[in-house]
N, CA, C and O atoms as a CHARMM CRD file, in Angstrom:
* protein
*
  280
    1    1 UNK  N     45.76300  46.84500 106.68800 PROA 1      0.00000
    2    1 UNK  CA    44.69800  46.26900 105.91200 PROA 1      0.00000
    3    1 UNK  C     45.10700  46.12600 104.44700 PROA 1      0.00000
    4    1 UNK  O     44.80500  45.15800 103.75000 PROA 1      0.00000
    5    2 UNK  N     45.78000  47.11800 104.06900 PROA 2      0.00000
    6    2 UNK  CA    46.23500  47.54300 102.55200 PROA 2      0.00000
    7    2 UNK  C     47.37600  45.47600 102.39400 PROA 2      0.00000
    8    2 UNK  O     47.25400  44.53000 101.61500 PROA 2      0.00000
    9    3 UNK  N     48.13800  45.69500 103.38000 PROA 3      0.00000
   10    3 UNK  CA    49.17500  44.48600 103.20300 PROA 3      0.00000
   11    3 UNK  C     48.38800  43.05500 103.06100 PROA 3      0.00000
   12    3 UNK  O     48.62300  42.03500 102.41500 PROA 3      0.00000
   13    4 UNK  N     47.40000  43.42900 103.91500 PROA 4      0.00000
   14    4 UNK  CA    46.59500  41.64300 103.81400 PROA 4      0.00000
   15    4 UNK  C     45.98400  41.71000 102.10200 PROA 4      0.00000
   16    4 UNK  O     46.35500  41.05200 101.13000 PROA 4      0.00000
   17    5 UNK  N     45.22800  42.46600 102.18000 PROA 5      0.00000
   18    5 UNK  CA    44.78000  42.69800 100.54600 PROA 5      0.00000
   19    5 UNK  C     45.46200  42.34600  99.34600 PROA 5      0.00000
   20    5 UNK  O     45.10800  41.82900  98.28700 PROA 5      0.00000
   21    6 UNK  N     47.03200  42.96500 100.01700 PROA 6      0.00000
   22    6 UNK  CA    47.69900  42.37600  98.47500 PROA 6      0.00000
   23    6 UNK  C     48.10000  41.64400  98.57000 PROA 6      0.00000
   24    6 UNK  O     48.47100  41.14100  97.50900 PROA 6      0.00000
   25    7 UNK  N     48.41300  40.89700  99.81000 PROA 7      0.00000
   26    7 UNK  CA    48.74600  39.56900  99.78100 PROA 7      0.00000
   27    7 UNK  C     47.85400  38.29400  99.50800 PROA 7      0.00000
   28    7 UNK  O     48.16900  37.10600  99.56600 PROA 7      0.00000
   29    8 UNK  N     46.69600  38.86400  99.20600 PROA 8      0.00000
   30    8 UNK  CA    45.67500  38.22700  99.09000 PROA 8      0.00000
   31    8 UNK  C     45.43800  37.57500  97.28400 PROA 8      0.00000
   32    8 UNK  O     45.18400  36.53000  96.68600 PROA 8      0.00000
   33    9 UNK  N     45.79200  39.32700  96.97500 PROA 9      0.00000
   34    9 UNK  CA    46.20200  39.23200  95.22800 PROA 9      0.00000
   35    9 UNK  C     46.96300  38.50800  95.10900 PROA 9      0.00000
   36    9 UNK  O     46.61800  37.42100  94.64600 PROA 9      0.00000
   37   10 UNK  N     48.30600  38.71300  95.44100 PROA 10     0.00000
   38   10 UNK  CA    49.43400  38.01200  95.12600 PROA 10     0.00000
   39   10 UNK  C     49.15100  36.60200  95.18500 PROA 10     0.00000
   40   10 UNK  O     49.55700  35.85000  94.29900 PROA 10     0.00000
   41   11 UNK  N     48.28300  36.07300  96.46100 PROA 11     0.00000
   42   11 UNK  CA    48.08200  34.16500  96.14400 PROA 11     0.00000
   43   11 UNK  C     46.69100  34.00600  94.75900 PROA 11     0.00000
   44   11 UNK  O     46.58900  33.00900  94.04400 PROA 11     0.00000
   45   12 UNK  N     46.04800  34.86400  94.69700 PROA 12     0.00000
   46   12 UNK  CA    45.02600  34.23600  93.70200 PROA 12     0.00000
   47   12 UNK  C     45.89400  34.51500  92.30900 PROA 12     0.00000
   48   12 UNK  O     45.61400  33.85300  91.31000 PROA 12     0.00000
   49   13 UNK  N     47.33000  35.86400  92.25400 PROA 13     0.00000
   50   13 UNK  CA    48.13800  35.33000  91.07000 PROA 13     0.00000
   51   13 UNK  C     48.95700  34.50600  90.80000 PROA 13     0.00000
   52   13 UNK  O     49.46900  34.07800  89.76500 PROA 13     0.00000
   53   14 UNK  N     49.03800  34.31100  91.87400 PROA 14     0.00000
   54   14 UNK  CA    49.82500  33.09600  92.15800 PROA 14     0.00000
   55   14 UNK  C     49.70100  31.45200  91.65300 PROA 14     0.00000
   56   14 UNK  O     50.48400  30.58000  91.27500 PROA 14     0.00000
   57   15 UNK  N     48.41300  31.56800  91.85800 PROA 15     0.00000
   58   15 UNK  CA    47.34900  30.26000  91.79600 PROA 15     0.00000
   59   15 UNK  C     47.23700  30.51800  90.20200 PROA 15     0.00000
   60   15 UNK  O     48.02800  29.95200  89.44700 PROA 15     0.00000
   61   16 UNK  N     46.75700  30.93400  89.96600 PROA 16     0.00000
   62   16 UNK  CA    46.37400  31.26500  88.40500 PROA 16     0.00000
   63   16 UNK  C     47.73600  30.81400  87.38900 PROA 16     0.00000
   64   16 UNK  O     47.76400  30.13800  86.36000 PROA 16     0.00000
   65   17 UNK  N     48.69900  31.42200  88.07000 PROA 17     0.00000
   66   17 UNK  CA    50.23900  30.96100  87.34700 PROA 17     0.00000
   67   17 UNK  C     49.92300  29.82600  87.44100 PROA 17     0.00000
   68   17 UNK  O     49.40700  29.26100  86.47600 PROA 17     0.00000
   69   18 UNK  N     50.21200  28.97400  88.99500 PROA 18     0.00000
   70   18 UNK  CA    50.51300  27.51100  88.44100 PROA 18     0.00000
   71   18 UNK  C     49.30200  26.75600  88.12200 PROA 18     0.00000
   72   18 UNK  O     49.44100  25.54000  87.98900 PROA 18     0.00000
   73   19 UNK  N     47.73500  27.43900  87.92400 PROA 19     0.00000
   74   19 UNK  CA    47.40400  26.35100  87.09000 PROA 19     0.00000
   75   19 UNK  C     47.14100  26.34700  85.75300 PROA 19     0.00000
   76   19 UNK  O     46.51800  25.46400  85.16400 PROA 19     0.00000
   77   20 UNK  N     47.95500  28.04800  84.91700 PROA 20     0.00000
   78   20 UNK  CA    48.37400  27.71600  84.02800 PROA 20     0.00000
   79   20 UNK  C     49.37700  26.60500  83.53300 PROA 20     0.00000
   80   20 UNK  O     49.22100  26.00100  82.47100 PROA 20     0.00000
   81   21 UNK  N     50.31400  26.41600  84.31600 PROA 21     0.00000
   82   21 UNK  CA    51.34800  26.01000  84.22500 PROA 21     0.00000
   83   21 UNK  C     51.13900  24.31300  84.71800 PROA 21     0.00000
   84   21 UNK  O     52.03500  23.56400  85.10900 PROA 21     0.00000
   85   22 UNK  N     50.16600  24.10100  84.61400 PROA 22     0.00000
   86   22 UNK  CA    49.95200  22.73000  84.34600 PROA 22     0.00000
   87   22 UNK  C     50.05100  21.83300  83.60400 PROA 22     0.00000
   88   22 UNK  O     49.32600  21.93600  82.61400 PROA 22     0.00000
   89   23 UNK  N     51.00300  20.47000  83.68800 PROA 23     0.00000
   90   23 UNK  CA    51.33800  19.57300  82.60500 PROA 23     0.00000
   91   23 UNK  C     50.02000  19.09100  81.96800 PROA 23     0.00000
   92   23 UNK  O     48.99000  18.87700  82.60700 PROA 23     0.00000
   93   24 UNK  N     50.18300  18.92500  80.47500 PROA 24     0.00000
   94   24 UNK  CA    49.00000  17.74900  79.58500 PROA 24     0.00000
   95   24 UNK  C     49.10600  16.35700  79.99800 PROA 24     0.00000
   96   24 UNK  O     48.21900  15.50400  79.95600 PROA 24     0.00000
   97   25 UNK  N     50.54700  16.21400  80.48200 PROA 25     0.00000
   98   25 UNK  CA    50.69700  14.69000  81.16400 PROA 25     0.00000
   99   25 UNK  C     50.99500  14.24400  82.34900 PROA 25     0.00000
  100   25 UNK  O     51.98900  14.84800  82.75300 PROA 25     0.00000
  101   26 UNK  N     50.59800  13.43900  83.14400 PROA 26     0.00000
  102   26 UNK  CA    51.52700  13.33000  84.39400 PROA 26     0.00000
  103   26 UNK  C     52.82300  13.36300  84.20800 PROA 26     0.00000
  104   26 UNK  O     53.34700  13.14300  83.11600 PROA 26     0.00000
  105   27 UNK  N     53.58100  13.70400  85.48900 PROA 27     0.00000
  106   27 UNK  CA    55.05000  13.60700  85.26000 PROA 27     0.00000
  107   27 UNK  C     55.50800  12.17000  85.04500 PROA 27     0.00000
  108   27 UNK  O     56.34300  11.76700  84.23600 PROA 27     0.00000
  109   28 UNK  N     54.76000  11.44100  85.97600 PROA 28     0.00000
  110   28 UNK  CA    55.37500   9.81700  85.46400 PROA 28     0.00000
  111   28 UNK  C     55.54700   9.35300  84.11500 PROA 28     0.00000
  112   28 UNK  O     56.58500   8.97600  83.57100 PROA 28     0.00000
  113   29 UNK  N     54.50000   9.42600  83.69700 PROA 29     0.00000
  114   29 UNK  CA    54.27900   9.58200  82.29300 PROA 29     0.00000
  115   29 UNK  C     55.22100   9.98600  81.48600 PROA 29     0.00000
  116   29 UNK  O     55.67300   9.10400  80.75500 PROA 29     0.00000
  117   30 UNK  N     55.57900  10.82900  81.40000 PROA 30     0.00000
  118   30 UNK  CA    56.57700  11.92900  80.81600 PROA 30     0.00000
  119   30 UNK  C     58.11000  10.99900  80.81200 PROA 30     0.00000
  120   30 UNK  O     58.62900  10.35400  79.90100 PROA 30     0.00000
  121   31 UNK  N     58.55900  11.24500  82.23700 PROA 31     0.00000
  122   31 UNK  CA    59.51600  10.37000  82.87100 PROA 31     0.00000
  123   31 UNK  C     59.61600   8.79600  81.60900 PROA 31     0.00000
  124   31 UNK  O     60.40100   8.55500  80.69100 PROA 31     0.00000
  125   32 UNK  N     58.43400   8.03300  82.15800 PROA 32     0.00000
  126   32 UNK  CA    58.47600   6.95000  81.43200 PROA 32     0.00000
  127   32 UNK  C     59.06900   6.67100  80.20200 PROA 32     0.00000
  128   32 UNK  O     59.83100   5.73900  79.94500 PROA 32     0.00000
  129   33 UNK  N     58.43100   8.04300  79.04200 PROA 33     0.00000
  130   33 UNK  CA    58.52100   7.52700  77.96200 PROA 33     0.00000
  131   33 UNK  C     59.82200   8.21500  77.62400 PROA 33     0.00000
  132   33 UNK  O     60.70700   7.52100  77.12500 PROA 33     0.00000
  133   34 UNK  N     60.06400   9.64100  77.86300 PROA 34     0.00000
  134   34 UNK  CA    61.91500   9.63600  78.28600 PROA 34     0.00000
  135   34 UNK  C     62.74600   8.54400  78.18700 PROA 34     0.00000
  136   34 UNK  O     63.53700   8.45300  77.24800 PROA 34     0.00000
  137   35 UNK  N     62.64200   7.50000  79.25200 PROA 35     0.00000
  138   35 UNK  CA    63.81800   6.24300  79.57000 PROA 35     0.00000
  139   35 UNK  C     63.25200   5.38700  78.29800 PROA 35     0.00000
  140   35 UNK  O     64.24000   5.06800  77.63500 PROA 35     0.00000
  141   36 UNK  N     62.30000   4.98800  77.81200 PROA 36     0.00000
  142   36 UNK  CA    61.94600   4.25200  77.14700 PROA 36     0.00000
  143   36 UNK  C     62.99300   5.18600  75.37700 PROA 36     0.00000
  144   36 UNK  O     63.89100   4.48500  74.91000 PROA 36     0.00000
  145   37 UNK  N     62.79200   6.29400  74.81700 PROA 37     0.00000
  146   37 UNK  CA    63.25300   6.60000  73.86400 PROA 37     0.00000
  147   37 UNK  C     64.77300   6.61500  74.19900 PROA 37     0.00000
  148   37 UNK  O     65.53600   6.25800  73.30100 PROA 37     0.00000
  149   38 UNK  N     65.17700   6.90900  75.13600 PROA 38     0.00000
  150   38 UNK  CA    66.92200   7.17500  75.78300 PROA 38     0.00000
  151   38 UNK  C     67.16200   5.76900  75.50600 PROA 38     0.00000
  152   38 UNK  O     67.98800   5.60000  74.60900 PROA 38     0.00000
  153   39 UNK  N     66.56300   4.45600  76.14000 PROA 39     0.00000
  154   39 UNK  CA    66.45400   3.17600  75.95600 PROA 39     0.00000
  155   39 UNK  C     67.07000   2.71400  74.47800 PROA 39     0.00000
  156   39 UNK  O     68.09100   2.10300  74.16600 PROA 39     0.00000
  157   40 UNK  N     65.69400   3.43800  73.52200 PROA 40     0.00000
  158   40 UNK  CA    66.29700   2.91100  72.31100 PROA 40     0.00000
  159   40 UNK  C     67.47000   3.74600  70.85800 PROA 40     0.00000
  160   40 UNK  O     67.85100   3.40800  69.73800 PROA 40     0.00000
  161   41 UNK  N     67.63900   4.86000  71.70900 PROA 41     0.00000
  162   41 UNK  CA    68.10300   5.31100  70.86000 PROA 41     0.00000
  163   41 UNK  C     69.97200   4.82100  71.73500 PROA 41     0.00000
  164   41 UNK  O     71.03800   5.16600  71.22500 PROA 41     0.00000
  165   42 UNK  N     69.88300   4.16200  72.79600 PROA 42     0.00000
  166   42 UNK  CA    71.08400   4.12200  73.66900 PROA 42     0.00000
  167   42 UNK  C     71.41500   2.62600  72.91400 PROA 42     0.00000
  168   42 UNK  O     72.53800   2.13200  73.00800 PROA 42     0.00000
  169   43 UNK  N     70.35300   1.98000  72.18100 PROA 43     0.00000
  170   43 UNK  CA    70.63700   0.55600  71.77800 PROA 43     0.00000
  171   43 UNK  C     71.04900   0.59000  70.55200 PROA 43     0.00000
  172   43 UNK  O     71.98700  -0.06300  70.09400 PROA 43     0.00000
  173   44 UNK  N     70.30300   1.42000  69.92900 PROA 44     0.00000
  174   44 UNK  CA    70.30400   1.80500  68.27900 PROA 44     0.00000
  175   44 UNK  C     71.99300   2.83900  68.24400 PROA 44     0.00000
  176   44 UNK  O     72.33600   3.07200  67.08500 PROA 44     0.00000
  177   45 UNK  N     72.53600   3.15900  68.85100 PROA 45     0.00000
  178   45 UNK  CA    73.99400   3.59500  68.63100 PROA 45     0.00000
  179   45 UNK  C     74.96400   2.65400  68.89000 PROA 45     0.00000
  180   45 UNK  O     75.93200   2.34100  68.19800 PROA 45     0.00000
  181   46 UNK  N     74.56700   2.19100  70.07500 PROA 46     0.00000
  182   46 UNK  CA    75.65200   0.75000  70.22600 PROA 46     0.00000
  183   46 UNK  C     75.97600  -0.41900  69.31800 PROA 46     0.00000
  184   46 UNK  O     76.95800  -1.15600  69.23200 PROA 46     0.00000
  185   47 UNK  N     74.48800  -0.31900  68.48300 PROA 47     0.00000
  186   47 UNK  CA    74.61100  -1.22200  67.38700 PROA 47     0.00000
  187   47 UNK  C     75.56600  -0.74000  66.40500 PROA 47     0.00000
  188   47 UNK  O     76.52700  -1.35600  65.94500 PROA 47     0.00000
  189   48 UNK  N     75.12200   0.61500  66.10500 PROA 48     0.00000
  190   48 UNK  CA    75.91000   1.17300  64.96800 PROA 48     0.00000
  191   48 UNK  C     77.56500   1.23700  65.10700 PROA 48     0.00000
  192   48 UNK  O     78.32600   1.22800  64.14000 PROA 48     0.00000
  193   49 UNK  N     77.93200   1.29800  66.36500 PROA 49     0.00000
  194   49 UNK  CA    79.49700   1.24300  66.98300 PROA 49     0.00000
  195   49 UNK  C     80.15000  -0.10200  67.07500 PROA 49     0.00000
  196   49 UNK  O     81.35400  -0.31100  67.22200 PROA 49     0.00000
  197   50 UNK  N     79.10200  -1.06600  66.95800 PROA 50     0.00000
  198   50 UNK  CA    79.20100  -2.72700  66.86700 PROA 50     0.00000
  199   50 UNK  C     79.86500  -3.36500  65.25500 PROA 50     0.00000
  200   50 UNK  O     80.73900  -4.08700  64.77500 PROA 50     0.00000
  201   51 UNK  N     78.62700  -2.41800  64.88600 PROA 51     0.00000
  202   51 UNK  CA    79.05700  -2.64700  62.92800 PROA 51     0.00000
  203   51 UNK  C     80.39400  -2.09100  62.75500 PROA 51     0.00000
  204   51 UNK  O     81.32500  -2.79200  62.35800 PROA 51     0.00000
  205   52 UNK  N     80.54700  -0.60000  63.09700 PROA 52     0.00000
  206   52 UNK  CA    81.61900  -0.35700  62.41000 PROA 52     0.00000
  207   52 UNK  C     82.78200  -0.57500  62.99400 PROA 52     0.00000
  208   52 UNK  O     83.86400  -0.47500  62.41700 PROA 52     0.00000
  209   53 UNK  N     82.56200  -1.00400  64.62000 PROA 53     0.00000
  210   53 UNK  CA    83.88000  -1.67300  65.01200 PROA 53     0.00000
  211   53 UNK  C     84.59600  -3.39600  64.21000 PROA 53     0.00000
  212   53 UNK  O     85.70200  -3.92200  64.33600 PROA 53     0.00000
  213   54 UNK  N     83.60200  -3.73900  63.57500 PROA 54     0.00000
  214   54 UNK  CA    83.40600  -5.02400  62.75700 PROA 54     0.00000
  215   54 UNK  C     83.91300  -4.74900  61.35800 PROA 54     0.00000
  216   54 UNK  O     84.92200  -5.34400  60.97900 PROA 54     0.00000
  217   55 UNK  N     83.48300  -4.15400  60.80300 PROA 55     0.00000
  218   55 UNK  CA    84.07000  -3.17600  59.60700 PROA 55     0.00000
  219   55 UNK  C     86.02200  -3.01600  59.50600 PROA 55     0.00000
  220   55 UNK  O     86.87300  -3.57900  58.81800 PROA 55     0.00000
  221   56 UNK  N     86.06400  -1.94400  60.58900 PROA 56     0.00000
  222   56 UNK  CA    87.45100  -1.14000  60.54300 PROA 56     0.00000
  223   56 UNK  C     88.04100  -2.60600  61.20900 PROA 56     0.00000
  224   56 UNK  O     89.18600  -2.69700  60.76700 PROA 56     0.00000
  225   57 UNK  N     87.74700  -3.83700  62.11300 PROA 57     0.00000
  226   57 UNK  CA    88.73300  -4.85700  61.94300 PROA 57     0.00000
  227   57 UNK  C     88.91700  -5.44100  60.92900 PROA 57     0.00000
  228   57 UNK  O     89.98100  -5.55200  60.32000 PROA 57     0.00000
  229   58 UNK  N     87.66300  -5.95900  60.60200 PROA 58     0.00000
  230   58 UNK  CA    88.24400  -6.74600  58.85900 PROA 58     0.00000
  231   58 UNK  C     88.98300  -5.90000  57.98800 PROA 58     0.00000
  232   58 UNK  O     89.63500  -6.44100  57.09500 PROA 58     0.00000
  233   59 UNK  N     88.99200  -4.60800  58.10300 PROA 59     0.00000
  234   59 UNK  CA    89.72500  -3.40600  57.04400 PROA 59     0.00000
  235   59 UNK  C     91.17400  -3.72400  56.97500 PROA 59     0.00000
  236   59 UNK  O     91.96000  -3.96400  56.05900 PROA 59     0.00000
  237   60 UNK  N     91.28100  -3.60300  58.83500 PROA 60     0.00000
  238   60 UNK  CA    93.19900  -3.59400  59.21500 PROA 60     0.00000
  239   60 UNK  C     93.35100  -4.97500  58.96200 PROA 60     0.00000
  240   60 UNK  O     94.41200  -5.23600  58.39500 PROA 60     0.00000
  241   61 UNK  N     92.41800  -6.21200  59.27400 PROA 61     0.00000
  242   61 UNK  CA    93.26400  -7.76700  59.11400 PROA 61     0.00000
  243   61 UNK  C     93.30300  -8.27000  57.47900 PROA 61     0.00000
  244   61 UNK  O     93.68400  -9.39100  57.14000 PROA 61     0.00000
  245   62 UNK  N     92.93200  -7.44200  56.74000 PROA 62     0.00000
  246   62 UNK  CA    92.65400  -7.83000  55.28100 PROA 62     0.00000
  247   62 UNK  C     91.63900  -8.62100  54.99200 PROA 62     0.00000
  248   62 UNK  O     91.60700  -9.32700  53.98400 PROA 62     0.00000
  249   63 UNK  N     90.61400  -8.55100  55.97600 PROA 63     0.00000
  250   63 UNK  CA    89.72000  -9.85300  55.24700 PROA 63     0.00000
  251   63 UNK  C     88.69400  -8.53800  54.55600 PROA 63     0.00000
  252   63 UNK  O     87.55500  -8.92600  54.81800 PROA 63     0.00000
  253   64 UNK  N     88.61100  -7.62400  54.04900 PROA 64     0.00000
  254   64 UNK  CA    87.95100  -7.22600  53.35800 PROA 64     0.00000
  255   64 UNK  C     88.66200  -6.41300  52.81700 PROA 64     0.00000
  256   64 UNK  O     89.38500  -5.78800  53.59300 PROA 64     0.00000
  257   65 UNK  N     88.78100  -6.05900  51.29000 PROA 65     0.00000
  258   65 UNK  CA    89.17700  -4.78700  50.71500 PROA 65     0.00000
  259   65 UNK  C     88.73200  -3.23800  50.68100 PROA 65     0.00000
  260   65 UNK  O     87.56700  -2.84600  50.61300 PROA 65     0.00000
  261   66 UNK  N     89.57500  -2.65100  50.72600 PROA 66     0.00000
  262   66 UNK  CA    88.84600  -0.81800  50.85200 PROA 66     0.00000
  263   66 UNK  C     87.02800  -1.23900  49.40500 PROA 66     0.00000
  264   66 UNK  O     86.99100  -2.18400  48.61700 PROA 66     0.00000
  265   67 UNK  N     86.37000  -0.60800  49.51400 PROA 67     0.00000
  266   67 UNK  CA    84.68000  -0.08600  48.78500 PROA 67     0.00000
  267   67 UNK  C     85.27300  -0.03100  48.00800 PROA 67     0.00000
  268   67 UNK  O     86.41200   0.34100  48.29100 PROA 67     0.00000
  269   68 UNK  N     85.03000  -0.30000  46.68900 PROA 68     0.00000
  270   68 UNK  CA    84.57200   0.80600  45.36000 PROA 68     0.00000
  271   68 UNK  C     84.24600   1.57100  45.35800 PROA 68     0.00000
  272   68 UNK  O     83.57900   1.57900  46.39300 PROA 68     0.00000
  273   69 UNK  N     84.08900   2.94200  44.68600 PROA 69     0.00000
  274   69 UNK  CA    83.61100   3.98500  45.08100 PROA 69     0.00000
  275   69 UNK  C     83.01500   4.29200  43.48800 PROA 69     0.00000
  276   69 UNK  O     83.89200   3.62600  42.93900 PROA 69     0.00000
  277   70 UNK  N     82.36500   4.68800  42.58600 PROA 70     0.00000
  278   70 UNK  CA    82.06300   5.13100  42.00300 PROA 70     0.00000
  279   70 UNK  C     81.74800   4.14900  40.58400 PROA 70     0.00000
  280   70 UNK  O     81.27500   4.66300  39.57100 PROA 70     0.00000
């Protein structure tokens, strides 16, 4: 009798855990906006690797001179 009892506890702590442990958002949701920021931050680097691959050629073919600096 003692074993059913606590096994009885054990699911209502059980329960209590996971519905603490409940998301504020669906997972889709979540998911979504994930790929969507990965999206732009995956576009927004490629750009930046675009420029400066554009850069360091004109550097080596001479069509631009080293910056000024100061």
């Amino acid at each position: 009798m003692s074993s059913v009892r606590s096994a009885n506890v054990f699911l209502k702590e059980n329960r209590a855990a996971k519905e603490e442990m409940a998301m504020a958002m669906p997972l889709s949701l979540a998911t979504y906006i994930v790929n969507m920021v990965w999206a732009l931050l995956d576009g927004w680097i490629s750009s930046c690797v675009i420029v400066a691959d554009e850069i360091a050629r004109a550097l080596r073919t001479g069509d631009i001179g080293p910056f000024p600096i100061g």
